[in-house]
C-alpha positions, 0 to 999 in steps of 0.5 A: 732861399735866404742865399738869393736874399744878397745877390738880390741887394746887391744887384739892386745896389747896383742899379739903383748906383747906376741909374742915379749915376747916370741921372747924374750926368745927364743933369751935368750936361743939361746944365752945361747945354743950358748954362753955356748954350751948347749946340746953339741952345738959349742960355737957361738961368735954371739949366740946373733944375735937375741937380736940385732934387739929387743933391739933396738935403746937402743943397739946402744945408750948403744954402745956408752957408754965407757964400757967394752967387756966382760960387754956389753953382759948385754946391750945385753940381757937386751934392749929387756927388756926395749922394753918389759917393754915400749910395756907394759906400752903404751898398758896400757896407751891406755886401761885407756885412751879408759876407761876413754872416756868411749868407 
């Protein structure tokens, strides 16, 4: 029973890595659809709504950084990345450590 225990993390991993992967560009271009009015969409002041609540908490610590307004469309559309890049990096950190306990 315990053998199935790290297939089964790391088959969720993956699609937890996946599916907030594929939100994430999905959000990317909701943003650029919005922002530059691709396909003859109105241009949306708030085309990057849905970045917010994947990026955070670094939204809110990198808001609080003195930088300028038309800078912070960067903080934006890279906190998600961030969020990806720890999601990945604990999913790999967990199938080494149940490798090395041999499970």
């Amino acid at each position: 029973m315990t053998a199935r225990i790290p297939s089964a993390w790391r088959s969720l991993c993956t699609w937890v890595i996946v599916v907030f992967g594929a939100l994430y560009v999905a959000a990317l271009a909701l943003l650029a659809i919005g922002h530059f009015g691709f396909f003859g969409a109105a241009r949306d002041p708030l085309a990057g709504v849905f970045l917010i609540p994947l990026g955070i908490p670094w939204i809110y610590l990198l808001d609080m950084l003195p930088i300028a307004a038309n800078d912070r469309i960067w903080i934006g559309v890279f906190s998600p990345l961030i969020n990806l890049v720890l999601l990945s990096a604990a999913c790999r950190l967990v199938a080494h450590q149940t490798r090395l306990r041999g499970e």
